[in-house]
C-alpha positions, 0 to 999 in steps of 0.5 A: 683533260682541262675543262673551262667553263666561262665566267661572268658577263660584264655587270653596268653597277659594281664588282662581279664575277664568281662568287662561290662554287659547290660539287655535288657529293658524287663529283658529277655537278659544279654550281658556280654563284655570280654576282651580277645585276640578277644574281645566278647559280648556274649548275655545269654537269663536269663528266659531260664532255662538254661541261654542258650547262644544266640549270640555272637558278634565282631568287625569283621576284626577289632583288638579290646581286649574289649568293654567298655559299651554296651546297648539294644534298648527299644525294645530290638532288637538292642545292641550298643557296644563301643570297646576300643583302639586302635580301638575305634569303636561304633558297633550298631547291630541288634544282633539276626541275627549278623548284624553290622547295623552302625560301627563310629569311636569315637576316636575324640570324646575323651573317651566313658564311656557309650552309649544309645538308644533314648527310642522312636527312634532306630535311635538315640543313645547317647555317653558320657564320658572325 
């Protein structure tokens, strides 16, 4: 069965549209990041029948357009979240209940391309890039 799941909103400034995509361990959850004037992560349960939306998330009070890589714990409880410029904040939510757990400022670090998860410790999350 084919499952489509809506893309991004017309944006009034510069480019938009899907950014990243992350699957939970289990196969059950997609987070879809979209670039916009408030960049979102938008987590789609993909066995319902519906793809029914289940949370959507943010920087909060921080100006971010977009999150550049995401990935889920292997229990599939918590979702990292890399934002982009100016910002350049790594989010660790546990993304059920909308709770922003840890925020860093990864800007020293240079560019973050990608994120994970420790496979046997939620506590530990590994960032690479330039």
């Amino acid at each position: 069965m084919t499952k489509f799941i809506p893309g991004a909103m017309p944006c009034r400034q510069g480019p938009q549209g899907i950014q990243a995509l992350a699957i939970s361990p289990d196969r059950r959850y997609l987070a879809v990041s979209e670039r916009r004037e408030q960049g979102i992560i938008t987590v789609y349960d993909i066995q319902s029948e519906q793809c029914s939306k289940r949370q959507v998330l943010t920087g909060g009070s921080d100006s971010i357009h977009e999150f550049i890589c995401m990935a889920f714990s292997a229990d599939s409880k918590y979702l990292l979240g890399q934002s982009g410029g100016p910002a350049w904040n790594l989010f660790y939510w546990e993304w059920e209940k909308n709770e922003v757990i840890a925020k860093v400022k990864t800007k020293r670090l240079g560019f973050v391309s990608q994120v994970s998860f420790n496979p046997k410790d939620n506590t530990q999350v590994c960032v690479s890039g330039n």
